[in-house]
Structure formats: structure tokens, C-alpha cells
C-alpha positions as a Python dict, from the first residue, in 0.01 Angstrom:
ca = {
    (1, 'X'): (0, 0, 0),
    (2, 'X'): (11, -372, 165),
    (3, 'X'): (394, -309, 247),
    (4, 'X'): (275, -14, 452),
    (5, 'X'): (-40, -192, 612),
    (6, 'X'): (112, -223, 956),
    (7, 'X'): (190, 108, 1189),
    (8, 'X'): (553, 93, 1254),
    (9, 'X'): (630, 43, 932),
    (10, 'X'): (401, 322, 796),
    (11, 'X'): (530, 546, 1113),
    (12, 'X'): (920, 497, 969),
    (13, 'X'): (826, 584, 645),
    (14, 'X'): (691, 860, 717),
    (15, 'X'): (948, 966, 965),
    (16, 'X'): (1192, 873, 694),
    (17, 'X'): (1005, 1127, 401),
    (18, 'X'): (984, 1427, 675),
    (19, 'X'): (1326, 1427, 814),
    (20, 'X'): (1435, 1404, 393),
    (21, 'X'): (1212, 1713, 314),
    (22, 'X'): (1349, 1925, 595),
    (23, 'X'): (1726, 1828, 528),
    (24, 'X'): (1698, 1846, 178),
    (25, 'X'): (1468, 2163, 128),
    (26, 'X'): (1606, 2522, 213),
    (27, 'X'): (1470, 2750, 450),
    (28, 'X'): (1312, 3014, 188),
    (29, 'X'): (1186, 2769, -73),
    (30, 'X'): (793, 2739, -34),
    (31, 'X'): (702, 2418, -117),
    (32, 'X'): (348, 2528, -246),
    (33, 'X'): (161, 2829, -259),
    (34, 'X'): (-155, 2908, -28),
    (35, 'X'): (-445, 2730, -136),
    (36, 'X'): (-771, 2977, -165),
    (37, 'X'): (-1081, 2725, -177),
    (38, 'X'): (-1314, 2801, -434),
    (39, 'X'): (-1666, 2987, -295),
    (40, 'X'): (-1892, 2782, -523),
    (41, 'X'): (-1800, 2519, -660),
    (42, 'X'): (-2024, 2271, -877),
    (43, 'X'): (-2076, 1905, -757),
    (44, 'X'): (-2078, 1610, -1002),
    (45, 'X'): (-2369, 1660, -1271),
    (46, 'X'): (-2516, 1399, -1464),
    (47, 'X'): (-2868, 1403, -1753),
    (48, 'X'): (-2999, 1071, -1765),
    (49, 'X'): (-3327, 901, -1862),
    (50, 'X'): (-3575, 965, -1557),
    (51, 'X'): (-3630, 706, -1330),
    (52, 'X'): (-3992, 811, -1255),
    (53, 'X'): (-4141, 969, -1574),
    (54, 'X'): (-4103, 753, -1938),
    (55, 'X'): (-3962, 949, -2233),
    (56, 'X'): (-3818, 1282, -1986),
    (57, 'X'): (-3472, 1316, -1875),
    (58, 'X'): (-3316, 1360, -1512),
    (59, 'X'): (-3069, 1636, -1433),
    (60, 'X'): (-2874, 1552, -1101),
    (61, 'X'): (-2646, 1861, -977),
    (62, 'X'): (-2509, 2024, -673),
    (63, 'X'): (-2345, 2333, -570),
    (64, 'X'): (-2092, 2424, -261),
    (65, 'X'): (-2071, 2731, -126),
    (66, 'X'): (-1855, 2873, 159),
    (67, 'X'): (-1947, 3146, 398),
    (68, 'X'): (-2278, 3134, 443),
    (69, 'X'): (-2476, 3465, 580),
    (70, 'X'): (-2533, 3428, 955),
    (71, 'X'): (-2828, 3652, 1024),
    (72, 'X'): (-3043, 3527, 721),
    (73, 'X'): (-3171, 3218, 512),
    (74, 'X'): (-2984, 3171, 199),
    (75, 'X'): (-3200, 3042, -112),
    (76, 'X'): (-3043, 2911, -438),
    (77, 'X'): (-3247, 2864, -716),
    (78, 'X'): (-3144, 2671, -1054),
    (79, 'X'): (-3219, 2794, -1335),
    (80, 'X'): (-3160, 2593, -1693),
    (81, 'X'): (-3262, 2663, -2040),
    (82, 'X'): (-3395, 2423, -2281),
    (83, 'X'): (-3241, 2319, -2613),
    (84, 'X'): (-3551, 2371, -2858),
    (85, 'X'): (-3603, 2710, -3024),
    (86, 'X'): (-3804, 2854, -2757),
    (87, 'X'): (-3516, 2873, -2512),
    (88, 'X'): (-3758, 2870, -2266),
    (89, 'X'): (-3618, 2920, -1913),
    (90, 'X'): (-3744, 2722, -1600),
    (91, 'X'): (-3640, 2743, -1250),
    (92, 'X'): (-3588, 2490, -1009),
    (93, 'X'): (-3599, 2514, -627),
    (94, 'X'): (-3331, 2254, -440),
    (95, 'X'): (-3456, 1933, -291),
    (96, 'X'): (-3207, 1970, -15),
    (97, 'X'): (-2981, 2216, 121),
    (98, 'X'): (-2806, 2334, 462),
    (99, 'X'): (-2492, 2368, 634),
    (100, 'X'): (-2223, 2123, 585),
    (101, 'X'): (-2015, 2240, 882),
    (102, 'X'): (-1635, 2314, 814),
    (103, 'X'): (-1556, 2022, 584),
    (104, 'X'): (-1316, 1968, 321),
    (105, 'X'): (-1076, 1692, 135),
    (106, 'X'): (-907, 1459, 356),
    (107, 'X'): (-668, 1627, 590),
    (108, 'X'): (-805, 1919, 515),
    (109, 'X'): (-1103, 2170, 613),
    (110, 'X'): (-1223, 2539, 491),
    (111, 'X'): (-1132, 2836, 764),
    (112, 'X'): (-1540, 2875, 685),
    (113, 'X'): (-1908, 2739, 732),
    (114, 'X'): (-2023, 2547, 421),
    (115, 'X'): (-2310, 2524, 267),
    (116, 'X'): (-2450, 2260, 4),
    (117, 'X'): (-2783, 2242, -196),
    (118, 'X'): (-2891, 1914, -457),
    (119, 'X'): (-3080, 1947, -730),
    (120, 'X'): (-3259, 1661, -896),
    (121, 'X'): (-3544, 1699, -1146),
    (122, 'X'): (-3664, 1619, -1479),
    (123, 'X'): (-3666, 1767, -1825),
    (124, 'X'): (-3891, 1717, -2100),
    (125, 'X'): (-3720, 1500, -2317),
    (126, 'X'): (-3779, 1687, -2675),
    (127, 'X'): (-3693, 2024, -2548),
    (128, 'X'): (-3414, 1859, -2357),
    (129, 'X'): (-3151, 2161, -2142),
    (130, 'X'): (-2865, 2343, -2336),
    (131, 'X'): (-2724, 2526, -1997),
    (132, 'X'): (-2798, 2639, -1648),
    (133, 'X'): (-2674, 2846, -1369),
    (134, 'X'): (-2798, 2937, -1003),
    (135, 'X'): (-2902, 3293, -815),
    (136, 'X'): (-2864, 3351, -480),
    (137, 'X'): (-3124, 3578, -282),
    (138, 'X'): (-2975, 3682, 85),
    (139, 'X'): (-3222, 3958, 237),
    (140, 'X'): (-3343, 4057, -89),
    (141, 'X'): (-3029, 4066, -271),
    (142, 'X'): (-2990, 3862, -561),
    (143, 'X'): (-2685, 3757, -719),
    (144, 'X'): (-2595, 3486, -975),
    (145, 'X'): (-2336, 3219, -1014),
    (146, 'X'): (-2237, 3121, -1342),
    (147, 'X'): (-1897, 2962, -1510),
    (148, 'X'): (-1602, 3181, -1611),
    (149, 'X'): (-1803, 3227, -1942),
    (150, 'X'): (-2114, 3419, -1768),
    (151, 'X'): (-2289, 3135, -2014),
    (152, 'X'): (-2388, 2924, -1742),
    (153, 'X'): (-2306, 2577, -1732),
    (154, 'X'): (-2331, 2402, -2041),
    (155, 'X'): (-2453, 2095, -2130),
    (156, 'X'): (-2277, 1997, -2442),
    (157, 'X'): (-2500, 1672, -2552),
    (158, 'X'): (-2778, 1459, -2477),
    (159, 'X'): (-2752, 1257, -2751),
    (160, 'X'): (-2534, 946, -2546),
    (161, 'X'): (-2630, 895, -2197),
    (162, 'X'): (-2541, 671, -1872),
    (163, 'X'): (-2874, 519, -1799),
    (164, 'X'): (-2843, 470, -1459),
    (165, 'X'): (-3218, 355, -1413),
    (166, 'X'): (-3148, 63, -1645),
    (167, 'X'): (-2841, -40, -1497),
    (168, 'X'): (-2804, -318, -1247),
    (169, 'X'): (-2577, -538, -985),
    (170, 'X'): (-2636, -837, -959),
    (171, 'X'): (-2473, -1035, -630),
    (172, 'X'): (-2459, -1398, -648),
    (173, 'X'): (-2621, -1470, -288),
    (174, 'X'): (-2449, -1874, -285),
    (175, 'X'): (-2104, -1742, -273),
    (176, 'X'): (-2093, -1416, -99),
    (177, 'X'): (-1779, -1330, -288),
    (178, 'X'): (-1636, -1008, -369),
    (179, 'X'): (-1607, -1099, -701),
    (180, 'X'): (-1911, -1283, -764),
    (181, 'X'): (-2099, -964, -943),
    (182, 'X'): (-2221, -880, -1241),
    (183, 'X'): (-2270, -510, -1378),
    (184, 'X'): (-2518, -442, -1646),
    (185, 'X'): (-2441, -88, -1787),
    (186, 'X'): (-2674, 38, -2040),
    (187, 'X'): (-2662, 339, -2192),
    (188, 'X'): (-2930, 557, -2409),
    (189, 'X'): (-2858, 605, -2752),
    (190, 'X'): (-3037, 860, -3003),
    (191, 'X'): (-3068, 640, -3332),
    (192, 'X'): (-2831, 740, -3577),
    (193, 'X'): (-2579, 905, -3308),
    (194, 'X'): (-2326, 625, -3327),
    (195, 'X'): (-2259, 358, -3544),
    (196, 'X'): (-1986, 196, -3292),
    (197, 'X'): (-1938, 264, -2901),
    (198, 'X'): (-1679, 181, -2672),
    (199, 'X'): (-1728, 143, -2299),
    (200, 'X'): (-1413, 248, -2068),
    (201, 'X'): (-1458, 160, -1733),
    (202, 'X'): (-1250, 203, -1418),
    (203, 'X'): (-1238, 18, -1028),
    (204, 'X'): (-1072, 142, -803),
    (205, 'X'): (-1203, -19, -505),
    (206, 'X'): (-1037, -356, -462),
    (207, 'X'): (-947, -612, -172),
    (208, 'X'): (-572, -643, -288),
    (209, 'X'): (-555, -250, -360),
    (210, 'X'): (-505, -287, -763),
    (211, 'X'): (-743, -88, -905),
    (212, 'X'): (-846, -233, -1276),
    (213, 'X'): (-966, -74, -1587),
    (214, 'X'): (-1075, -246, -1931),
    (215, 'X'): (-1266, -182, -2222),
    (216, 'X'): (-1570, -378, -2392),
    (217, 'X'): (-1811, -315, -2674),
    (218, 'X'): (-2151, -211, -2654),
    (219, 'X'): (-2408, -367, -2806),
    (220, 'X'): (-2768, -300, -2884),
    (221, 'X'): (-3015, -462, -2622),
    (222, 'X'): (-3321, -559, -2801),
    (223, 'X'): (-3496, -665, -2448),
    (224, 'X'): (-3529, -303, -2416),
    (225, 'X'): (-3784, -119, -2585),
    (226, 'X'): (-3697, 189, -2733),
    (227, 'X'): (-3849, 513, -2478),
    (228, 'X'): (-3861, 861, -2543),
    (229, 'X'): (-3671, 890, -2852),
    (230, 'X'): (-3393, 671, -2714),
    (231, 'X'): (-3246, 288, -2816),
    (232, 'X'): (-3041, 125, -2565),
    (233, 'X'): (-2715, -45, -2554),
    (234, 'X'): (-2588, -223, -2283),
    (235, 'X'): (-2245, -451, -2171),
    (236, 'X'): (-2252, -690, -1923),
    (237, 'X'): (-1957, -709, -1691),
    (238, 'X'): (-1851, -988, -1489),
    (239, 'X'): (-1614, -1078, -1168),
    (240, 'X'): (-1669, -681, -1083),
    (241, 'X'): (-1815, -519, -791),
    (242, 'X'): (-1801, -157, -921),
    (243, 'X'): (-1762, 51, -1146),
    (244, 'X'): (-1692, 415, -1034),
    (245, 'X'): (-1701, 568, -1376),
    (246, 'X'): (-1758, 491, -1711),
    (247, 'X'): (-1674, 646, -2053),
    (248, 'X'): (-1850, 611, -2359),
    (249, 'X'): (-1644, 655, -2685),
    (250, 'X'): (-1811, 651, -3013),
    (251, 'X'): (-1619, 552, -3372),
    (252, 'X'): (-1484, 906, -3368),
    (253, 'X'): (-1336, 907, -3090),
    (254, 'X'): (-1523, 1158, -2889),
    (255, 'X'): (-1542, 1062, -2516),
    (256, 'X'): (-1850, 1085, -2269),
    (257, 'X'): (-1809, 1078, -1902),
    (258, 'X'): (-1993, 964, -1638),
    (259, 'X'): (-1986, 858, -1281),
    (260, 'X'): (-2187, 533, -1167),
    (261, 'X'): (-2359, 543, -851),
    (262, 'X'): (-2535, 338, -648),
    (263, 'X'): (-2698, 59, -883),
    (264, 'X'): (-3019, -118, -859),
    (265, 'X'): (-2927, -431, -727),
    (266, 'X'): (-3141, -795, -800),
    (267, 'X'): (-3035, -1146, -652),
    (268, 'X'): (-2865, -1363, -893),
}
């Protein structure tokens, strides 16, 4: 990436790749096949410990959808299920939602109007949520969106969780370095759901463009009290301004996922 920092030398490249693609590529060989953008699609979903009721949980979720009715207003409504033998259902308005405008990845953007809606609320903690799914009411005519399954989308445990309420940056204000941070991750443990766990965690944003990855043990943090059927175990990570996601792996190898957003941050 640094070799190709300054624009001549990124413009010849480029030139370079182009003029090698059209002399080396035939005329009737497609080099990819049209890309159909899915109508709704789910955004990154996370359960967590809630930041602003002790001993429920937090489910964080979005959905994108393209094409957008013009001559109406379109409500989506989540609906989720909860994991105790009730299988009660509850339904959940968005706490935003509206167009998007024609967006898409980098370089690219849908031939359509998009439209996005976030959902954040919180769970009772005992009951917990098994799966959920959305409708869709345009003029009076409902529809609903679930996975390929027609189960909904499941939530497979809540057992080992990113506690991103718990976690913190901490910025050394003397040096005003990049690298003079310090993560705390914690995460919330059910007692007796892991003997062992492993934090993975991955950076990707870095000054010199090398992204870096490690692992470290988690330990349990006794300066946490124990909340709504949870312990907590926690790492400390230093020289690190981010971490963009984390995995949790217990002493069976099974892998947890998450993404880390934006941290609460205290002066160091």
C-alpha cells in the first residue's frame, strides 16, 4: 500500500493491470457474472448485557431493504421469540428508519432507493430470545422476511457474550500517541459455560497499513460483581487503538463472534 501512496505511481499501476486484462482476456470470456443485490439484507447483530437496565440483555440489529414503495409509508416491525418454555412472542417497533438514498459498497451503488431501519432493545434476561424475523405492512399488506429456513433468524447462544457496556479505551492524554491505548474487553460468562476462554482479536486500522491480530487469555475479573446471572471475564490489551472484532473460543473449540464498536472511553 505505501509503494502505491503517491498518484503517478498508483496511475501506472493501474494503467499497467487494465491494458494486461484487455490483452490477455478474450473477447467472449465474462469476467464475472451480473451481480443481483440482495432486497433485504440483515445488518450486523449483536445480544449483549444492557447498558441501561441490570440483569436484561440488549439486542442490536438492522435490516436493508431496496425499493422502497413510493406512494406509501413502509413500517417494519421485529418480531423475536424468547427462549423459555412459553415461547412468548414480542414485537418491536424500529428506533430509526428512512431512506438511505442509492448507496452501496465502495465503487458501487444499487440501480434502487434504499431503505434502512435499527433496532435496539432489551430482553429479559431469564427468558432470554431464541429467534426473530421482521413483517412489512405497505397499504395494508403485510408480508414477512425471514432466513432461507422460514425459522427466522436464530440466535444460537447467550450463554458467552461481548459486553460492550463493560468494555473500555483508555487514551493516555501525556503522549497523544497512536499507540498509547489500552482496551479492556470483558465479556459475560454464564457460570459453568466454560472452564477456559480464548480471546482472538483483530486491527486492521493502522498508521503503517499492517493490520495485527493476537490472542490472549481471559481471565475472571473479580472487580466485577456478578449481574443477572452472568460472571465476567475480561483481558486487558495494550499499545492498541482498536479492536474491530473479537472472538471468543472456549476449551472446545467453539468460536463466538463479535464486532467491537465504539468503546467507552476514560482518561488514563
Amino acid at each position: 500500500m505505501q509503494k502505491l501512496a503517491d498518484k503517478p505511481t498508483f496511475d501506472s499501476t493501474c494503467n499497467t493491470l487494465i491494458s494486461r486484462m484487455i490483452d490477455t482476456v478474450p473477447s467472449d470470456v465474462h469476467l464475472t457474472d451480473t451481480i443481483i443485490p440482495i432486497q433485504n439484507k440483515l445488518g450486523l447483530t449483536r445480544v449483549s448485557p444492557s447498558s441501561s437496565t441490570p440483569g436484561s440483555l440488549a439486542l442490536t440489529t438492522s435490516i436493508r431493504m431496496l425499493n422502497p414503495p413510493s406512494a406509501t409509508n413502509r413500517t417494519v416491525t421485529l418480531h423475536y421469540t424468547t427462549s423459555s418454555t412459553s415461547n412468548q412472542t414480542i414485537s418491536v417497533a424500529s428506533v430509526g428508519g428512512g431512506p438511505l438514498g442509492t448507496r452501496g459498497g465502495p465503487g458501487f451503488s444499487h440501480l434502487s432507493d434504499v431503505q434502512g431501519f435499527v433496532y435496539v432493545f432489551n430482553v429479559d434476561g431469564i427468558s432470554s430470545i431464541s429467534n426473530f424475523w421482521f413483517t412489512v405492512n405497505e397499504d395494508g399488506a403485510e408480508r414477512t422476511i425471514a432466513n432461507s429456513d422460514e425459522q427466522g433468524y436464530v440466535i444460537s447462544q447467550t450463554d458467552i457474550l461481548f459486553d460492550s457496556k463493560r468494555s473500555t479505551r483508555r487514551v493516555d492524554t501525556t503522549k497523544g500517541d497512536e499507540d498509547d491505548v489500552e482496551l479492556k474487553l470483558v465479556v459475560a460468562v454464564r457460570p459453568g459455560a466454560a472452564e477456559k476462554l480464548t480471546l482472538k482479536w483483530f486491527n486492521p486500522f493502522r498508521y503503517d497499513f499492517q493490520p495485527l491480530s493476537g490472542e490472549v487469555e481471559l481471565v475472571k475479573d473479580d472487580t466485577i460483581q456478578p449481574e443477572g446471572g452472568y460472571e465476567f471475564w475480561s483481558v486487558e490489551l495494550t499499545d492498541q487503538s482498536v479492536a474491530t472484532t473479537v472472538s471468543v473460543v472456549n476449551e472446545q473449540g467453539k468460536e463466538w463472534v463479535s464486532w467491537v464498536d465504539t468503546l467507552r472511553e476514560i482518561s488514563g
